[in-house]
C-alpha positions in Angstrom: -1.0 7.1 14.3 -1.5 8.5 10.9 -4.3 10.6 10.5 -6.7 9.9 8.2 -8.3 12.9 6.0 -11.8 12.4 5.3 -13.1 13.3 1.9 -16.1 11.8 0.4 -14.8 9.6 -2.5 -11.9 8.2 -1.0 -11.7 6.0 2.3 -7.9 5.2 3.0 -6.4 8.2 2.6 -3.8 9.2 5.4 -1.4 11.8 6.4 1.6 10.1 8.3 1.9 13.7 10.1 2.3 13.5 13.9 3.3 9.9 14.1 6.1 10.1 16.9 9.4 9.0 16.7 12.1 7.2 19.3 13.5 10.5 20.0 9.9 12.5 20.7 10.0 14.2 17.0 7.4 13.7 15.0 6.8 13.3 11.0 6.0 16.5 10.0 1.8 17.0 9.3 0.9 17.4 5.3 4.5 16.2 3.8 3.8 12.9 3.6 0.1 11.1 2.6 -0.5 7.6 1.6 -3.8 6.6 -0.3 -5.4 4.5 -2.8 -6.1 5.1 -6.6 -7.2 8.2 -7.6 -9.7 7.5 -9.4 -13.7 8.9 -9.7 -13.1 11.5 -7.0 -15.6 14.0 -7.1 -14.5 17.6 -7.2 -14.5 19.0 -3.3 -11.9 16.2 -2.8 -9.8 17.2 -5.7 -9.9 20.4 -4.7 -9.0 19.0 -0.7 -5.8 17.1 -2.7 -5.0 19.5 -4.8 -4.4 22.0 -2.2 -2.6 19.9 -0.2 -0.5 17.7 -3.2 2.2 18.7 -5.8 3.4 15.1 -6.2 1.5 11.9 -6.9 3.7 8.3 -6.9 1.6 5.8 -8.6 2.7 2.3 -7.6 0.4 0.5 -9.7 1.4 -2.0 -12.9 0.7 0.1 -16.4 -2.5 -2.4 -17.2 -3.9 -1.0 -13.7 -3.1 2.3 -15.1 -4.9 2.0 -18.3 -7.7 0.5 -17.4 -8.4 3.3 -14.9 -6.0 5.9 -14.8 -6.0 8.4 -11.7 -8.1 11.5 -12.0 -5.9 14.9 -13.3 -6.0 17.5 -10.8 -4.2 20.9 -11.5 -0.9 21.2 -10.0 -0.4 17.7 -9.5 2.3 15.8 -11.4 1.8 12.1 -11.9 4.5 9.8 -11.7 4.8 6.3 -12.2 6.4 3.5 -10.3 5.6 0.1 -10.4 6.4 -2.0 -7.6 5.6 -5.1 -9.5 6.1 -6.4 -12.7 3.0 -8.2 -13.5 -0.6 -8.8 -12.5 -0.5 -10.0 -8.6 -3.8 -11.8 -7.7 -4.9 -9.7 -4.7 -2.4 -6.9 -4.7 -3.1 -5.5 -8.4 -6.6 -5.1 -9.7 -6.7 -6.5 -13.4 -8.9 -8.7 -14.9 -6.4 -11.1 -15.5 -5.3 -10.8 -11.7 -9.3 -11.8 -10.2 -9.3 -14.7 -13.3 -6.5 -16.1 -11.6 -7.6 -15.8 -8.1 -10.9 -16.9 -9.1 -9.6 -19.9 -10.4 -6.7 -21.1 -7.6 -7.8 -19.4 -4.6 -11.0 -18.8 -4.0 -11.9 -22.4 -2.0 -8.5 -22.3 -0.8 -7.9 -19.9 2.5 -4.3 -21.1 3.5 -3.7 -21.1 0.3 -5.1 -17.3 -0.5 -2.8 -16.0 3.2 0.1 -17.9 1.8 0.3 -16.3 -1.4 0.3 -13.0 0.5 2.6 -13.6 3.1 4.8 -14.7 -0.5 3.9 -11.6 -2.1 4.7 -9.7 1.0 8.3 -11.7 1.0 9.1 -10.2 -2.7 8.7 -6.5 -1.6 12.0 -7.2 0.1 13.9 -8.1 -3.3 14.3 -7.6 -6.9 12.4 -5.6 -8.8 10.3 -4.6 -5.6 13.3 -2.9 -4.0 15.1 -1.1 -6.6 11.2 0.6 -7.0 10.8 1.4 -3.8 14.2 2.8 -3.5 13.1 5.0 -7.3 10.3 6.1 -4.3 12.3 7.5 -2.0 14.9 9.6 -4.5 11.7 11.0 -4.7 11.3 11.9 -1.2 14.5 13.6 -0.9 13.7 16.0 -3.9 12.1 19.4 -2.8 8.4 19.9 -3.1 6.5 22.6 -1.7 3.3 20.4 -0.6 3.1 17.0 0.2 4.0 13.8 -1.6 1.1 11.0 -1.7 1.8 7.7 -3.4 -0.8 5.3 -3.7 -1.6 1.4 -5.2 -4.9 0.1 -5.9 -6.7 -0.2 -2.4 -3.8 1.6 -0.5 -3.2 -1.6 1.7 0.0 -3.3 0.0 2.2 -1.7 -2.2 0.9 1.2 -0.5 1.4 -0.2 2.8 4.3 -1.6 2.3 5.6 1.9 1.1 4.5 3.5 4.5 6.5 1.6 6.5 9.3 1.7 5.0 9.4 5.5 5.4 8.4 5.0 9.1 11.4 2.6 9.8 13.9 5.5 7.9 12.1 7.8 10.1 12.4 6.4 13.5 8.8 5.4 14.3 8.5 2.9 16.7 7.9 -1.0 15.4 4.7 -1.4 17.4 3.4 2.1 16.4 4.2 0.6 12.5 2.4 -2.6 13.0 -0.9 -0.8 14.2 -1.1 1.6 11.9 -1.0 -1.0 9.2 -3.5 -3.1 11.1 -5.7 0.1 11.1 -6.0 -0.4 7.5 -8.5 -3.1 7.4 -11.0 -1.1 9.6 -10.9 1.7 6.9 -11.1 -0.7 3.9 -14.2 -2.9 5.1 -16.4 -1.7 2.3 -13.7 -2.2 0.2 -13.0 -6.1 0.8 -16.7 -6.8 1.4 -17.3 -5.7 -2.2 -14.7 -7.8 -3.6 -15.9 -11.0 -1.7 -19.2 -10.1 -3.4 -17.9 -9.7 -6.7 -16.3 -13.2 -6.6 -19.3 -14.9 -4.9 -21.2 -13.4 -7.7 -18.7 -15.2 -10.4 -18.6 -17.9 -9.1 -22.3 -18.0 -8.5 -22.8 -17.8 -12.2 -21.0 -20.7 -13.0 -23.2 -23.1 -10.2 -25.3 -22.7 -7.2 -22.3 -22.8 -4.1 -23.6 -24.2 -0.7 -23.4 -23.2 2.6 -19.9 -24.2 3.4 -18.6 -23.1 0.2 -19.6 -19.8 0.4 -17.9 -19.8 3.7 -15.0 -21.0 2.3 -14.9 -18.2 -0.5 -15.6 -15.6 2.0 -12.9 -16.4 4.0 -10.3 -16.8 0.9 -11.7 -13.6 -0.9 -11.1 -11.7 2.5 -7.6 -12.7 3.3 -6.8 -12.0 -0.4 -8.5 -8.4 -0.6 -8.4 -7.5 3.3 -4.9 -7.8 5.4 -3.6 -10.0 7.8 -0.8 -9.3 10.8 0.8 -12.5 9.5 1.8 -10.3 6.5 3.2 -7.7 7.9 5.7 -10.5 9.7 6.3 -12.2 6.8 7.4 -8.7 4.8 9.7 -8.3 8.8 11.2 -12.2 8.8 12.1 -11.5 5.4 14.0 -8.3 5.9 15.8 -10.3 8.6 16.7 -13.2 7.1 18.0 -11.4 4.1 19.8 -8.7 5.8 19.7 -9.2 9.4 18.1 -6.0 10.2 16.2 -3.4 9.1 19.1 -0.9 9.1 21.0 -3.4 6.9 17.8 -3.5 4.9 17.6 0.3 4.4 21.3 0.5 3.1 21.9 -2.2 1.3 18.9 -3.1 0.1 16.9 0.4 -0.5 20.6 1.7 -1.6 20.6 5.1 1.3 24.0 6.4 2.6 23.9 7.8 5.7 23.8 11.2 4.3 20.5 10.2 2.4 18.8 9.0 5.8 19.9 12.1 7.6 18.1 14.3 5.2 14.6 12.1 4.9 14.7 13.0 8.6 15.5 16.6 8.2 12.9 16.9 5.8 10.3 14.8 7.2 10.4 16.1 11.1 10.2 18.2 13.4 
């Protein structure tokens, strides 16, 4: 499992150091951290990041950038890499993105899990891919501290990012799947305030009932929590596409063998 590093301001932050491969290697501890935005950290966690950091991959659209850009912490350079091109109700966090959601989804559960499992479908193509693959060039440059790439929330783009360096690195498919699922546990406090933001909005437009609220609860926390159904959606995808997730990595992240060799070299020991 990754291990998460616990600093006051920021709950889902996670070193994928000593997550064992199929051979019995293991990623290499502080090379490799995955997080959400970095943004109103107080300063004993910047100094904790900054020590550990030289590289920060924001996957994030520009809006999400502007409207709260990460924190600047000496030593650190920035760089940015969208992984989608627009607002995404539920992935990014723009005003125009909870509108939406707001409006379509929030008395709509299947609804809300089926535009994630969608969302989670696109990561494999397009735009998605050739970003992800920008990522990883990234990876194989030299850095004498760790890379950390983050999203919003760290569960998505973020997520998504995590195990695709995982697959590359030879972790295990079931060791993949639960330390995505372990996401949700950290980012409770997270997703409960979301649900309560858009209960409040909603609230201001009418009085909801009993079973409405329900309803919005539920919607609001398959849109802002995660689901294993994703996860399999993002892995059905990849197979129908390219058949497996070796194909995936070559032909549709763009590595040569000689790329995948040295990720591993790099990445453990």
């Amino acid at each position: 499992m990754s291990t998460r590093i616990e600093l006051e301001t920021l709950a889902n932050t996670r070193d994928l150091g000593g997550m064992f491969v199929s051979d019995g290697r293991r990623i290499r501890k502080g090379r490799l951290i995955r997080s959400g935005q970095l943004v109103g950290i107080s300063s004993s966690d910047k100094a904790i990041l900054s020590s550990l950091v030289d590289t920060v991959v924001d996957f994030r659209t520009p809006e999400e950038i502007k409207d709260q850009p990460d924190d600047s912490m000496d030593g650190v350079k920035h760089i940015s890499i969208p992984i989608v091109e627009s607002f995404t109700a539920g992935v990014s966090r723009e005003e125009q993105s909870d509108e939406e959601l707001i409006s379509n989804l929030a008395f709509r559960p299947e609804a809300a899990r089926e535009y994630m499992r969608t969302m989670y479908r696109k990561f494999v193509t397009g735009f998605c891919t050739t970003r992800y693959s920008k990522f990883l060039k990234i990876l194989l440059e030299d850095h004498e501290k760790a890379v950390l790439w983050h999203c919003s929330a760290g569960k998505d783009r973020a997520g998504i990012g995590a195990v695709i360096i995982e697959e590359i690195l030879g972790v295990p498919r079931e060791s993949i799947i639960a330390d995505y699922n372990r996401t949700r546990e950290f980012l409770s406090p997270y997703t409960e305030g979301y649900v309560s933001f858009v209960k409040s909005e909603l609230g201001k437009l009418r009085k909801l009932s009993e079973e409405e609220t329900a309803v919005v609860e539920e919607s609001m926390r398959s849109l802002f929590g995660l689901e294993g159904s994703y996860l399999e959606a993002y892995y059905e995808e990849v197979r129908k596409q390219f058949g497996s997730y070796e194909a995936f990595i070559r032909e549709g992240l763009g590595l040569s063998a000689d790329q995948i060799q040295q990720l591993r070299d790099k990445y453990l020991e």
